[in-house]
N, C-alpha and C positions, 0 to 999 in steps of 0.2 A: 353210261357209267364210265365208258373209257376214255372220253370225252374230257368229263370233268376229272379225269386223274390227270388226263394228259396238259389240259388248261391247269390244274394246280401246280403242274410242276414247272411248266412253262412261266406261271406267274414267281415261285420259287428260285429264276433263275435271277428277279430283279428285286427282290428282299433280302435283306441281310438283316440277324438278329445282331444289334449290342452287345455288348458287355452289360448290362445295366437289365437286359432282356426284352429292348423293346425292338419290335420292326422297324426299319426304313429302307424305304424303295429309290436306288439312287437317280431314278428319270421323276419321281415325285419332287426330291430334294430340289432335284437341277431345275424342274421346273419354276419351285419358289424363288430360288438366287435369281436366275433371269428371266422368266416366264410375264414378267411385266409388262404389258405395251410400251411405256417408254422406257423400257430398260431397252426391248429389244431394238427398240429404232437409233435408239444410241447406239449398241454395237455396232447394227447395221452398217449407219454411218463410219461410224470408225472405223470398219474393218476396210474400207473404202483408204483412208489416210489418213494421218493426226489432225488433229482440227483442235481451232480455240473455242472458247464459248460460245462466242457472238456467228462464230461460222456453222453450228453443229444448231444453234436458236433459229437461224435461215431454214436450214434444209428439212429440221425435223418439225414439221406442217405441225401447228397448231398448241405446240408447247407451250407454255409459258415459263418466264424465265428462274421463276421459283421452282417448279417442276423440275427445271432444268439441271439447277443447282444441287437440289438430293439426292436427283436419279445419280448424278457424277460421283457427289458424293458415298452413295452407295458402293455404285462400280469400285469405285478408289478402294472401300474399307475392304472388299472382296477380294479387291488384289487382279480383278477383272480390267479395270482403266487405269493407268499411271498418270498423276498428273505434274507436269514439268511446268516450273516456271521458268522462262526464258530471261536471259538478261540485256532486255533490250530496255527503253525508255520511251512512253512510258512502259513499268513490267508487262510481258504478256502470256498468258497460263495458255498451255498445250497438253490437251487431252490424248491419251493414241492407248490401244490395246496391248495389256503385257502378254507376254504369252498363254496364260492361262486367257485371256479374251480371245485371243487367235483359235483357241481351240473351240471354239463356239463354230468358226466358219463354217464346217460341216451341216451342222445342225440350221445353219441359215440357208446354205443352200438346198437342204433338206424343203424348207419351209417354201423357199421359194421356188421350187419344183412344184408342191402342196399346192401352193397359190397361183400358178399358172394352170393348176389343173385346172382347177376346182374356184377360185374365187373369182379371177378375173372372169371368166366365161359368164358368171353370174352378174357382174358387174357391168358387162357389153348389151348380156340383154335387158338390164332395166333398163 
């Protein structure tokens, strides 16, 4: 019994009631905005350096270039990616993390702690 008081309250610390009176859990939320396999690979990269399309189409194994174009798109509308057009000839579009992207770093490091535990080891012994 004190268990489940002490896990309610604990789950209570990452719920927040609306205005409106509905719940939402803001590590659920976050997860939706970036929680996407190639959302994440996109920041990844980026948090790396600014990159153009054709650079971030290289590194992120297995995209395809339509894929590529939403996911950015996405980032952009979030306010997660800025996208810069350069004024060179021909134009050239430059992706890079706004600050709100930079704040993901933690959480990626997070991840890739996770995955050094846990993934790769499973991955050496197949």
């Amino acid at each position: 019994m004190m268990q489940a008081k002490r896990r309610k309250r604990a789950m209570a610390d990452y719920a927040k009631t609306t205005t409106n009176g509905y719940t939402i859990c803001a590590a659920v939320e976050s997860a939706r905005r970036i929680g996407n396999q190639w959302r994440l690979i996109v920041i990844r990269y980026l948090l790396e350096h600014p990159m153009r399309f054709n650079e971030l189409l290289k590194v992120a194994c297995d995209i395809d270039p339509k894929t590529l174009s939403r996911v950015l798109k996405y980032l952009t509308k979030e306010q997660i990616v800025r996208r810069e057009v350069l004024d060179t000839q021909p134009f050239t579009v430059r992706y890079e993390l706004t600050d709100k992207g930079e704040q993901v770093r933690p959480i990626m490091q997070s991840l890739k702690a996770w995955g050094d535990a846990w993934v790769l080891p499973e991955m050496s012994a197949a």
